[in-house]
py3Dmol code that shows the C-alpha trace and the ligand (Angstrom):
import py3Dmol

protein = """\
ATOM      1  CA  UNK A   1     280.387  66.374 -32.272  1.00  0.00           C
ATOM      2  CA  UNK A   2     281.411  70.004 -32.445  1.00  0.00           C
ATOM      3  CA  UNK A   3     279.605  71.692 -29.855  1.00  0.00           C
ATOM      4  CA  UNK A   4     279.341  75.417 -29.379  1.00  0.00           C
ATOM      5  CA  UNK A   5     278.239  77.052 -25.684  1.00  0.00           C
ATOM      6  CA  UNK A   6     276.898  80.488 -25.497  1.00  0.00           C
ATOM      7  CA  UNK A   7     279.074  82.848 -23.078  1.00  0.00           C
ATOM      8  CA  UNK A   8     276.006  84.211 -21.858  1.00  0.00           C
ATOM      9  CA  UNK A   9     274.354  80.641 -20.624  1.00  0.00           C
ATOM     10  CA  UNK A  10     273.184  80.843 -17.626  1.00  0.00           C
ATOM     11  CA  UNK A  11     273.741  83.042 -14.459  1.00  0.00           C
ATOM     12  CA  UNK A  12     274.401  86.872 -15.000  1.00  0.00           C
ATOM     13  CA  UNK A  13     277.686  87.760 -13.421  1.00  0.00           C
ATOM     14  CA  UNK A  14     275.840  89.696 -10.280  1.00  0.00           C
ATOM     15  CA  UNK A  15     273.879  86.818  -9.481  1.00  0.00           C
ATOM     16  CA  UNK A  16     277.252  84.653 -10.431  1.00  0.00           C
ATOM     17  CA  UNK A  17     279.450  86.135  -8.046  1.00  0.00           C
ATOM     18  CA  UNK A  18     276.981  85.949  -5.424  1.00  0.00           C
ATOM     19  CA  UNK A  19     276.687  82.013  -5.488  1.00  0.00           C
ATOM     20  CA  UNK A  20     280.228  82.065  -6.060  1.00  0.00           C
ATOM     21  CA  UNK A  21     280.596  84.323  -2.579  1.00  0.00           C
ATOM     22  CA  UNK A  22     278.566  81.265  -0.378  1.00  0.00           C
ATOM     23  CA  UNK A  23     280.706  78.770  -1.186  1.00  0.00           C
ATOM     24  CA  UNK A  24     283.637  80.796  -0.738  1.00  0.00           C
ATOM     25  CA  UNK A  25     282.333  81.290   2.673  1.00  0.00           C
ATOM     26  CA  UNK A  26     281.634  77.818   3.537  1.00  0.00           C
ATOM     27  CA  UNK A  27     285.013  76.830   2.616  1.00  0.00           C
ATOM     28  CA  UNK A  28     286.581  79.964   4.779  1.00  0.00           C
ATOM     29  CA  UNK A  29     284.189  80.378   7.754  1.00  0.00           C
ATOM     30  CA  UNK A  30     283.211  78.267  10.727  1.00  0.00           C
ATOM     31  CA  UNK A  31     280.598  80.355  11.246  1.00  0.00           C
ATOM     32  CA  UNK A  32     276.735  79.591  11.081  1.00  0.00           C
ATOM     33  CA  UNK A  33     275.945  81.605   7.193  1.00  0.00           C
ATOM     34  CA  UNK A  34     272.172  82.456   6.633  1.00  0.00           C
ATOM     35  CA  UNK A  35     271.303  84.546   3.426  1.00  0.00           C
ATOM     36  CA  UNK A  36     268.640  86.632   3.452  1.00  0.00           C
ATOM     37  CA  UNK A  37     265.987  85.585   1.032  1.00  0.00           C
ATOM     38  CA  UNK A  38     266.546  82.285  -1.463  1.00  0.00           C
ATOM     39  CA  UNK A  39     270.406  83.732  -3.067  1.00  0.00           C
ATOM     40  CA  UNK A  40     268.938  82.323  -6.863  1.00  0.00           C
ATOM     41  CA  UNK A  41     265.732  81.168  -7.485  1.00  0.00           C
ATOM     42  CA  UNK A  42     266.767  77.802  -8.377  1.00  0.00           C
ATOM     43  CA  UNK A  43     265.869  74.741  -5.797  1.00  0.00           C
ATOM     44  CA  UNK A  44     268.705  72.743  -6.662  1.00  0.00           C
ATOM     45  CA  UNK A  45     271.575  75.340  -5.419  1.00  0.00           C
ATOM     46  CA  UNK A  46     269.198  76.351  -2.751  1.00  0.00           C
ATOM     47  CA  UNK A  47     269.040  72.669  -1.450  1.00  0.00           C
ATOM     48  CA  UNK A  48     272.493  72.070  -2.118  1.00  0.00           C
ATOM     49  CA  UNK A  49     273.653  75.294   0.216  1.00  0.00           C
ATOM     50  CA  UNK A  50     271.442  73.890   2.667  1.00  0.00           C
ATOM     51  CA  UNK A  51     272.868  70.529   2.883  1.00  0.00           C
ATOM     52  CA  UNK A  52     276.403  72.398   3.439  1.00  0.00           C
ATOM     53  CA  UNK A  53     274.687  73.933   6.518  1.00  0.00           C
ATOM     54  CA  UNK A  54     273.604  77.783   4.820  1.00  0.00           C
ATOM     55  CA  UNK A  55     269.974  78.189   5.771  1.00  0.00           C
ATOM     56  CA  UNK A  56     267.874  81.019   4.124  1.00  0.00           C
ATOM     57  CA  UNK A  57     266.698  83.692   6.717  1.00  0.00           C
ATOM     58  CA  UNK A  58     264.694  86.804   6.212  1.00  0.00           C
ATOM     59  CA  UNK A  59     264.433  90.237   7.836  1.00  0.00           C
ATOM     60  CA  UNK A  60     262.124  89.751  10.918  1.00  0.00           C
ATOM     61  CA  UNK A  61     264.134  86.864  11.625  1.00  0.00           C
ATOM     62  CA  UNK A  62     267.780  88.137  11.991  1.00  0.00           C
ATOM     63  CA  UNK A  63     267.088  88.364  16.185  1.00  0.00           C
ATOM     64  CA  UNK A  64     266.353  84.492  16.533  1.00  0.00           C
ATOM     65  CA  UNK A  65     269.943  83.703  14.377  1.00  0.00           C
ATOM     66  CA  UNK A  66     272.857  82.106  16.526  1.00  0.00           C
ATOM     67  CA  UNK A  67     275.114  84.575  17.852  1.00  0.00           C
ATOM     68  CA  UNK A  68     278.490  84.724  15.504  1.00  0.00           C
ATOM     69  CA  UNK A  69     276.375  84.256  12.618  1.00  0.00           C
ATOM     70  CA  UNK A  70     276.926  85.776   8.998  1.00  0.00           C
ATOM     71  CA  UNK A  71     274.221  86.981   6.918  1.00  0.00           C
ATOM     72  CA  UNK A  72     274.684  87.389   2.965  1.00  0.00           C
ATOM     73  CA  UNK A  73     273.058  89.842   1.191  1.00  0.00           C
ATOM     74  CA  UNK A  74     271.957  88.888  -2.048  1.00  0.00           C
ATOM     75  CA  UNK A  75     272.301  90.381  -5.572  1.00  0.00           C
ATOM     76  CA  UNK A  76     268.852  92.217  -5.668  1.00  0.00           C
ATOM     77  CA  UNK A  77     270.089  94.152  -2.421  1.00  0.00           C
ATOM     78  CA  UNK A  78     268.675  95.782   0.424  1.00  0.00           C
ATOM     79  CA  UNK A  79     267.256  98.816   1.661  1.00  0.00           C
ATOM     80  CA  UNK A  80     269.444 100.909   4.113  1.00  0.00           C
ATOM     81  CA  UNK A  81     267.088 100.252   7.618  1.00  0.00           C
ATOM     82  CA  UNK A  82     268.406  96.505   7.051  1.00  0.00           C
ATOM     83  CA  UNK A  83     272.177  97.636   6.971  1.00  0.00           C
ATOM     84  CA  UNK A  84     270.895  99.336  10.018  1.00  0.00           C
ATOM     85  CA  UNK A  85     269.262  96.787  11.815  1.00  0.00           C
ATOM     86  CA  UNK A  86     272.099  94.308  11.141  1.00  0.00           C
ATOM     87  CA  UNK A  87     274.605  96.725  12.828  1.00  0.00           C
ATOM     88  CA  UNK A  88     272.302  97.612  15.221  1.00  0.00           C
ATOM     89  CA  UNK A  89     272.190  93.245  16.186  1.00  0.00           C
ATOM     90  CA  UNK A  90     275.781  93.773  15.533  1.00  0.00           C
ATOM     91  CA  UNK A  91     275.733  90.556  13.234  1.00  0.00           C
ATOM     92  CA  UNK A  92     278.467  90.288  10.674  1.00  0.00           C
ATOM     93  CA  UNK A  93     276.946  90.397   7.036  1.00  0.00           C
ATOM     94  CA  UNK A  94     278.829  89.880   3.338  1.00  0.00           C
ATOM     95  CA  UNK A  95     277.006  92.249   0.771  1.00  0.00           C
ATOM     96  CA  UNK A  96     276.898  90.317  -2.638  1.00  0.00           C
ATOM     97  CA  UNK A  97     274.755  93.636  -3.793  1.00  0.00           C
ATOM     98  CA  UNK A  98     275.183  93.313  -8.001  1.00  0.00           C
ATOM     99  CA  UNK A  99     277.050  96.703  -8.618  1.00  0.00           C
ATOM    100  CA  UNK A 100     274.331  97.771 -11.328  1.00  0.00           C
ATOM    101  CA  UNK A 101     272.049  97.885  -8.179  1.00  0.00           C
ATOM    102  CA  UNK A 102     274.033  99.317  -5.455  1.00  0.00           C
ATOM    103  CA  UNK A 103     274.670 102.287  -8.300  1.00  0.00           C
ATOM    104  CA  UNK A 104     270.595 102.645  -8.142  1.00  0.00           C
ATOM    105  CA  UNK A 105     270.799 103.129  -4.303  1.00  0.00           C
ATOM    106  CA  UNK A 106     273.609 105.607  -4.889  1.00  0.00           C
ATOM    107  CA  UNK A 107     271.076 107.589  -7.402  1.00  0.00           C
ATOM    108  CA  UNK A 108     268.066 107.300  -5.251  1.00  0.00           C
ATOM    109  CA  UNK A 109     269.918 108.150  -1.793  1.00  0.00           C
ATOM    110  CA  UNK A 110     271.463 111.361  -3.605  1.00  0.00           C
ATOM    111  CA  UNK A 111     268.298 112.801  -5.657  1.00  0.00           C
ATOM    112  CA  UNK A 112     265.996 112.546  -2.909  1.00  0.00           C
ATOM    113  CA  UNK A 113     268.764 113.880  -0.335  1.00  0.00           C
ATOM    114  CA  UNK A 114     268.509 117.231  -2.463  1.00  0.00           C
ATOM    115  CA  UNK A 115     264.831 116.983  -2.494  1.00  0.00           C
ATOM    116  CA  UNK A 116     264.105 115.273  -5.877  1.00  0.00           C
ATOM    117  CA  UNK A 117     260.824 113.135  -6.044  1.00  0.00           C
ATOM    118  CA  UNK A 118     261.892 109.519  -6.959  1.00  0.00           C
ATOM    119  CA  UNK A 119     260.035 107.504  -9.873  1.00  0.00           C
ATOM    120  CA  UNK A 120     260.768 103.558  -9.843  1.00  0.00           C
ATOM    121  CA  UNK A 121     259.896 102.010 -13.127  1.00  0.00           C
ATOM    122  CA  UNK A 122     259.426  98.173 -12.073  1.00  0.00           C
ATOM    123  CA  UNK A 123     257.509  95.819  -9.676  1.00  0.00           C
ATOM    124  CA  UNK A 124     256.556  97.339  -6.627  1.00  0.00           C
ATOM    125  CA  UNK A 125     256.615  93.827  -4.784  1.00  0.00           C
ATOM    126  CA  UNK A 126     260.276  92.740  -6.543  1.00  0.00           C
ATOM    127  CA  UNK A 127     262.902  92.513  -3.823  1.00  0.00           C
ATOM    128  CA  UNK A 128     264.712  94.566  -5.804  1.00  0.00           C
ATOM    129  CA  UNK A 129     262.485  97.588  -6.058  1.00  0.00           C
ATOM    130  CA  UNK A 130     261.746  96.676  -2.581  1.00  0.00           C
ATOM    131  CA  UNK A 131     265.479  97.715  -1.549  1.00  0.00           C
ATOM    132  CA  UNK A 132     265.758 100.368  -3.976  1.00  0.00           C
ATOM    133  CA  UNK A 133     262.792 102.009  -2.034  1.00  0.00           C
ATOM    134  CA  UNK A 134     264.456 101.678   1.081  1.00  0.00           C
ATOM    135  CA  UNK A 135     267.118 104.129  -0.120  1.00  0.00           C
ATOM    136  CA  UNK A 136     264.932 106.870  -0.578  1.00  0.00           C
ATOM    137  CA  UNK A 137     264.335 109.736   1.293  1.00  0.00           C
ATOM    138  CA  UNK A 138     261.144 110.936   1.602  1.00  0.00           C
ATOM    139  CA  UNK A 139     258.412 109.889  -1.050  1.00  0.00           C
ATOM    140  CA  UNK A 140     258.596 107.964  -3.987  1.00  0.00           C
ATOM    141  CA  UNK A 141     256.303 106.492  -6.632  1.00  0.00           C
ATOM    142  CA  UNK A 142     256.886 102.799  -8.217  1.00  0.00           C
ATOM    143  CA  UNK A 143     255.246 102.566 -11.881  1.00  0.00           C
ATOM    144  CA  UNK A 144     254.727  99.704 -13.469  1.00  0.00           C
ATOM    145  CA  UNK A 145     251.774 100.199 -15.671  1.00  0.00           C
ATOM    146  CA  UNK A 146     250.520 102.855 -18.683  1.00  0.00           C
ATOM    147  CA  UNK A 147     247.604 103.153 -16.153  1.00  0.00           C
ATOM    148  CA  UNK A 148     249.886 103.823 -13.292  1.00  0.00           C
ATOM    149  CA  UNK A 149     252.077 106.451 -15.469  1.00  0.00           C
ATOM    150  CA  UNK A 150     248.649 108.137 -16.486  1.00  0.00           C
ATOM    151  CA  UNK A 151     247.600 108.682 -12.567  1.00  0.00           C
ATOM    152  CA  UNK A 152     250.923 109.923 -12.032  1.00  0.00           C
ATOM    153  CA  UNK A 153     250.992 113.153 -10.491  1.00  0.00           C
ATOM    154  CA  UNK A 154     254.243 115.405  -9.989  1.00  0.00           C
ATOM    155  CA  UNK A 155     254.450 117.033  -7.120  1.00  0.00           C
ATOM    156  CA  UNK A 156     254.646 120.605  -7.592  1.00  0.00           C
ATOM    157  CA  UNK A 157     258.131 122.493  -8.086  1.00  0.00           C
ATOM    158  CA  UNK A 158     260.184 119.265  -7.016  1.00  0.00           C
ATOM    159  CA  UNK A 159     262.657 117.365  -9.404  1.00  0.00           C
ATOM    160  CA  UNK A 160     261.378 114.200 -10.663  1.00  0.00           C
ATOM    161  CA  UNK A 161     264.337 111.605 -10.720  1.00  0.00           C
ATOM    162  CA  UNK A 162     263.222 108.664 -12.795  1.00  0.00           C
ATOM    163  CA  UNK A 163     264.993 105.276 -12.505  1.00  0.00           C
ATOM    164  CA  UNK A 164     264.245 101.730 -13.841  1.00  0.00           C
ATOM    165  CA  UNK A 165     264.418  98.342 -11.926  1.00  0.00           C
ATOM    166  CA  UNK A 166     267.566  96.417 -13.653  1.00  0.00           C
ATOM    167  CA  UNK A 167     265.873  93.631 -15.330  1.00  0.00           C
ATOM    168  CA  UNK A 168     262.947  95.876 -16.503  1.00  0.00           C
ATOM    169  CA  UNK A 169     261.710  95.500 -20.163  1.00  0.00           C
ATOM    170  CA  UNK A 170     263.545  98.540 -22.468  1.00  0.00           C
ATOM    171  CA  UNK A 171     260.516  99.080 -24.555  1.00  0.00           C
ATOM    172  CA  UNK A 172     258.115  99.038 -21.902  1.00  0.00           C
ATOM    173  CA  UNK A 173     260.143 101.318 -20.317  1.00  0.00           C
ATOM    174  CA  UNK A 174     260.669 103.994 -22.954  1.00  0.00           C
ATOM    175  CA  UNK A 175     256.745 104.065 -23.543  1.00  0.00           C
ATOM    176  CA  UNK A 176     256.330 104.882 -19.517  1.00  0.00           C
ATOM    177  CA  UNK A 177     258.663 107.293 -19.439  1.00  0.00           C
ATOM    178  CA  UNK A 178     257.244 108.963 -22.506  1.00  0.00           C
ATOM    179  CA  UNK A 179     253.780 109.232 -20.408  1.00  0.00           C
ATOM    180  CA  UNK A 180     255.545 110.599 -17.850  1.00  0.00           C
ATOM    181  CA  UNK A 181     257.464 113.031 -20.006  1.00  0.00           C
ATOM    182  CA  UNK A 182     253.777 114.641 -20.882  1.00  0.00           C
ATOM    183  CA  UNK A 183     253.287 115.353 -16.991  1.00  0.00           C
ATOM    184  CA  UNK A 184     256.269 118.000 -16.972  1.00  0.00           C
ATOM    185  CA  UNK A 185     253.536 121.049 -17.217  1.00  0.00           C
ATOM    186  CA  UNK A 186     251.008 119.424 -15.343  1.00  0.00           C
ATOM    187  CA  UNK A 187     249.391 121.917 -12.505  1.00  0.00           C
ATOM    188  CA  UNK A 188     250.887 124.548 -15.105  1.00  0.00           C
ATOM    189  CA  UNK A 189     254.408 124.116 -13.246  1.00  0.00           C
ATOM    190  CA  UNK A 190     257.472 122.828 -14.945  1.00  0.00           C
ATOM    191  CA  UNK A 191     259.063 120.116 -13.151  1.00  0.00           C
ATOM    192  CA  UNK A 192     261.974 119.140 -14.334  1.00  0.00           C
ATOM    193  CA  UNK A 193     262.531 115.542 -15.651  1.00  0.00           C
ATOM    194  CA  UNK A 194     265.831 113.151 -14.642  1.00  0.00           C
ATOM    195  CA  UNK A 195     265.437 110.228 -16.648  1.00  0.00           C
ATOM    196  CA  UNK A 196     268.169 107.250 -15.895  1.00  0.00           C
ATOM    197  CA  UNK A 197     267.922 104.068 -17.828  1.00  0.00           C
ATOM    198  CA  UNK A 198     269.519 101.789 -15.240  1.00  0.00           C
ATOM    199  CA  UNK A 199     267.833  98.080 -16.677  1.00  0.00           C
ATOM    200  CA  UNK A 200     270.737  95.564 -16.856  1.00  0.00           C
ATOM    201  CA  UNK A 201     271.355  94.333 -20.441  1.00  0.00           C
ATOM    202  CA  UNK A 202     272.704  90.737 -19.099  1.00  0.00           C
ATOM    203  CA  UNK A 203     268.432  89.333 -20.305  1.00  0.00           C
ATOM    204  CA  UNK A 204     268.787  91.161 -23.776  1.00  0.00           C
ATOM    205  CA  UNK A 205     272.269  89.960 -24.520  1.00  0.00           C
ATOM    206  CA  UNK A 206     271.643  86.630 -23.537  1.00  0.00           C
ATOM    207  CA  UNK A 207     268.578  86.676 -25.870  1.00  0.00           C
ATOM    208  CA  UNK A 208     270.824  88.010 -28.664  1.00  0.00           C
ATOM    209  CA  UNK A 209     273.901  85.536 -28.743  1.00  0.00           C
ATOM    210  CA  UNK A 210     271.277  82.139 -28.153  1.00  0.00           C
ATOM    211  CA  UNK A 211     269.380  84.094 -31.440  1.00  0.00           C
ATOM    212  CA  UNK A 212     272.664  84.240 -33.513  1.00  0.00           C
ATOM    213  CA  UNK A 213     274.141  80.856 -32.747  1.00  0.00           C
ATOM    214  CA  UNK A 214     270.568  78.700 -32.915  1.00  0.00           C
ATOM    215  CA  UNK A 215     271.544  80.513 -36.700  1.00  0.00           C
ATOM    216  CA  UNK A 216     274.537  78.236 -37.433  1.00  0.00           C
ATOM    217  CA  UNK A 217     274.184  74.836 -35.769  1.00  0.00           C
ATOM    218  CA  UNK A 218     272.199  71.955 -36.795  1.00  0.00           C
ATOM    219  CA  UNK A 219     270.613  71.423 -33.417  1.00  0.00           C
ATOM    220  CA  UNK A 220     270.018  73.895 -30.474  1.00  0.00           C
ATOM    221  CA  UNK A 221     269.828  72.678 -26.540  1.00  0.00           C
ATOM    222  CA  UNK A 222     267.787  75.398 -24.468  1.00  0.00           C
ATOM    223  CA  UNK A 223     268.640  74.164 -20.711  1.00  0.00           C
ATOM    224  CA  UNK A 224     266.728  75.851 -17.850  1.00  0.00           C
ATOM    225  CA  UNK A 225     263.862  74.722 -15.341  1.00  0.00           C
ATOM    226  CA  UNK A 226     260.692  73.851 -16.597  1.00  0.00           C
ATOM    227  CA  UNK A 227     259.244  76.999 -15.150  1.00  0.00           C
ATOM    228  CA  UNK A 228     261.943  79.305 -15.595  1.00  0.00           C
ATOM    229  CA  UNK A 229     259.728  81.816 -17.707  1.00  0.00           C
ATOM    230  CA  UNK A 230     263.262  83.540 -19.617  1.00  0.00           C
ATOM    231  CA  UNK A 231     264.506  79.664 -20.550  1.00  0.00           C
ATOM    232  CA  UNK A 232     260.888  79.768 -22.387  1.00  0.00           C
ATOM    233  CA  UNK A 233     261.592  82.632 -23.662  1.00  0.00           C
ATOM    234  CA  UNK A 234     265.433  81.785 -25.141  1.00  0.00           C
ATOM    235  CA  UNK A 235     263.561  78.199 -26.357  1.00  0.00           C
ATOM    236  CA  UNK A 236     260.932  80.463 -28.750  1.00  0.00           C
ATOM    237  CA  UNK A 237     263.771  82.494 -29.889  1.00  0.00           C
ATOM    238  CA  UNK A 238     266.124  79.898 -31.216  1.00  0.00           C
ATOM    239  CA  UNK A 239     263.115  77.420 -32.561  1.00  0.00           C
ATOM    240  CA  UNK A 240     262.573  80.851 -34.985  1.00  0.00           C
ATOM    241  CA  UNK A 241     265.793  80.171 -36.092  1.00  0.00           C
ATOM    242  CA  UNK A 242     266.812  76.253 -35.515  1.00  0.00           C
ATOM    243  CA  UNK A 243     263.787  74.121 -36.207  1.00  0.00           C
ATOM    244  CA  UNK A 244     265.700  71.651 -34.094  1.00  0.00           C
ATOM    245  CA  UNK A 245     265.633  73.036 -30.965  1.00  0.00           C
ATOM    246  CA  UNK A 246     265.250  71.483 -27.615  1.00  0.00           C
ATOM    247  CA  UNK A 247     264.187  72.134 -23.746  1.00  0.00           C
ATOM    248  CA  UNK A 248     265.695  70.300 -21.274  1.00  0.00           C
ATOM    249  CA  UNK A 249     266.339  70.415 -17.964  1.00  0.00           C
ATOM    250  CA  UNK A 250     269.234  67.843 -17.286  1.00  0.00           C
ATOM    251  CA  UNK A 251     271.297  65.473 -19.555  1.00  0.00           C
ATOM    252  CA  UNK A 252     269.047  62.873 -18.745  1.00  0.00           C
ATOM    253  CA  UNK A 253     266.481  64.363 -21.018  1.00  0.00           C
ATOM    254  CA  UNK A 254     268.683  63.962 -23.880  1.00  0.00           C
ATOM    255  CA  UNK A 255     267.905  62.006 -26.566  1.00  0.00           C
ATOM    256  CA  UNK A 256     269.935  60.465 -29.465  1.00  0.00           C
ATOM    257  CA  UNK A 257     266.940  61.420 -32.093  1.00  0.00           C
ATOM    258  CA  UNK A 258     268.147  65.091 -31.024  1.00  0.00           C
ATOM    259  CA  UNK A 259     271.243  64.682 -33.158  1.00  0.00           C
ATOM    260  CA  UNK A 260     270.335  62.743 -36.142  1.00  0.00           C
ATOM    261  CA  UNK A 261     272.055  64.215 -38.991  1.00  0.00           C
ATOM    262  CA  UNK A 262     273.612  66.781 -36.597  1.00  0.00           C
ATOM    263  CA  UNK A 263     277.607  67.777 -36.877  1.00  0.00           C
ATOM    264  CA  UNK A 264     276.748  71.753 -34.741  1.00  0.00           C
ATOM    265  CA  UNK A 265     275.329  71.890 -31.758  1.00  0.00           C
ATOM    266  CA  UNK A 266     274.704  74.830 -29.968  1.00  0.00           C
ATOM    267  CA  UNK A 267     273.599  75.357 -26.359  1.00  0.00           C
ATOM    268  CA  UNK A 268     272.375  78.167 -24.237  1.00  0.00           C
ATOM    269  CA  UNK A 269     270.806  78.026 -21.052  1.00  0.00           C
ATOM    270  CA  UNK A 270     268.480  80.213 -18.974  1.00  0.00           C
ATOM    271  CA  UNK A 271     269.445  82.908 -16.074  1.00  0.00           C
ATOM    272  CA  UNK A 272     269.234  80.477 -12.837  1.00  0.00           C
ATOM    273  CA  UNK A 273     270.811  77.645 -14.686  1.00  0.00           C
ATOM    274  CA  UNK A 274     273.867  76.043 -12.780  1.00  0.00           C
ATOM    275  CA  UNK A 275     277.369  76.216 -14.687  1.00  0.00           C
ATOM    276  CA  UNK A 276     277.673  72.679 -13.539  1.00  0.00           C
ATOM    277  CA  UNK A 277     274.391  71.294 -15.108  1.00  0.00           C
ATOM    278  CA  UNK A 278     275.206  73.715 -18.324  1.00  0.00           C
ATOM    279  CA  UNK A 279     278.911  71.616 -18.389  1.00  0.00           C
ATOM    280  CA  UNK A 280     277.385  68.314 -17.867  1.00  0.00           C
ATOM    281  CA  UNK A 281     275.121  68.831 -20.738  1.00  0.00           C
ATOM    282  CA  UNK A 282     277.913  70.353 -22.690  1.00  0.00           C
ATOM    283  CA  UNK A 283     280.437  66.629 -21.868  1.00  0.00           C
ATOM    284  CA  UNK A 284     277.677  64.230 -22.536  1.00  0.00           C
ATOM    285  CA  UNK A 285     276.932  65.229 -25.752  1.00  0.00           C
ATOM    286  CA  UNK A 286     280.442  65.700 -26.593  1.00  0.00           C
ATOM    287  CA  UNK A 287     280.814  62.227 -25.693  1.00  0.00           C
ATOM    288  CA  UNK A 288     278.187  59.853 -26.344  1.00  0.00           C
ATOM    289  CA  UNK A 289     276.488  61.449 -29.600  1.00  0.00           C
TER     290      UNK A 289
END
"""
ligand_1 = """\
7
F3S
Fe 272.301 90.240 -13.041
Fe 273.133 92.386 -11.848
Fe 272.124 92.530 -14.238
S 272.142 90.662 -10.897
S 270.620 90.902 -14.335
S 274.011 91.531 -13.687
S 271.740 93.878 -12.555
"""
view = py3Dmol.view(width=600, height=400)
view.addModel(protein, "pdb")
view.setStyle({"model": 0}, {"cartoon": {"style": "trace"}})
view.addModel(ligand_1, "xyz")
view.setStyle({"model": 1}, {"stick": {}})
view.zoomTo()
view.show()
């Protein structure tokens, strides 16, 4: 069976290189490894790290862990008081920060040093936006809603530096900031407008190459948890194009019926889907179909 894997299946590359980071650590390091917050939302790694002794921690509880211990920051990041407070215990931490988020932190910490008001587009509650708060100085405003640009109100004679959480929806986005863009003479002051576009394209392109190859095979495999909400997603978008397209989970939800009359098969797999269970799927229907 010819068999054709989408580059983009599974993990992004921040999120890869921060599971990838753990288990380089439990392999080098004797020493006790917490990371702070779940490092993927996916139970099975999660478990699995746990079972190799690397327990998930969270801010208030970095005083109870074991002296020697190593904290990992994960790939949404952090806001600067916990890089403080970590120093300040003098615990040893490994920052597996994605670089599209520490660049963020770079913006934020510099606009609002030279007085800029800062404008998050995103979830207010998202870890993410959560750290990406913590690098402001002074006030800022998280928008996440029409509603919410509406009631925006620019504060008068500051900058307005505008930046988007990185897994933010693009079109969402551009209508927002097009509300906002209508504020600039608000309180009959011009403030002046520094719009960023800082959303991650890993979701979009992901969506794009499962699109064009559910296209040319016969049948499609969409692997991903049952409740991942973007493997949902990538499973609407190839059925469009692949009438023969599947959801599973594991290979043991595959199926022979799944390949009757098939010679192409392509798979693609959602963003906190293990390479390993995306391989597995990928050898047994090499093999036994
Ligand atoms: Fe992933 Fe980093 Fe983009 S964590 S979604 S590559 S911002």
């Amino acid at each position: 069976m010819k068999v054709k894997v989408a580059k983009t299946a599974g993990f992004c590359f921040g999120v890869q290189r921060a599971v990838d980071k753990v288990y380089e650590l439990i392999d080098s390091s004797e020493d006790p490894i917490y990371t702070l917050g779940p490092i993927i939302h996916n139970e099975e790694v999660v478990k699995d790290l746990e079972n190799r002794g690397v327990h998930v921690t969270d801010e208030d509880s970095l005083e109870k862990l074991p002296p020697g211990s190593t904290v990992v920051i994960r790939s949404h990041g952090v806001g600067k008081a916990v890089y403080d407070k970590l120093d300040g215990l003098k615990l040893s931490y490994v920052d597996v920060t994605c670089p599209f988020v520490l660049k963020i932190h770079r913006i934020v910490e510099r606009e609002s040093a030279k007085g800029a008001h800062i404008v998050i587009i995103g979830d207010r509650e998202h870890p993410e936006v959560v750290g990406i708060r913590g690098w402001c100085r002074g006030d800022c405003t998280v928008i996440k809603t029409s509603a919410e640009a509406e009631q925006f109100n620019p504060p008068a004679e500051k900058q307005v530096c505008v930046v988007s959480q990185t897994t933010f929806n693009y079109n969402k986005f551009k209508d927002l900031v097009e509300i906002l863009g209508k504020k600039r003479y608000d309180n009959n002051v011009l403030n002046i407008f520094n719009v960023l576009n800082t959303i991650c394209n890993a979701t979009e392109e992901r969506q794009k190459e499962a699109k064009s190859i559910a296209g040319e095979v016969d049948t499609m495999l969409v692997v991903g948890g049952r409740h991942s909400s973007n493997t949902q997603k990538l499973f609407e978008i190839c059925k469009k194009e692949c009438e023969n397209t599947y959801y599973i989970q594991t290979p043991v939800d595959l199926d022979s019926e799944m390949f009757q009359c098939s010679s192409y098969v392509g798979i693609t797999a959602g963003a906190s889907t293990p390479k390993k269970i995306i391989e597995e799927v990928q050898e047994h229907v090499r093999i036994k179909f």
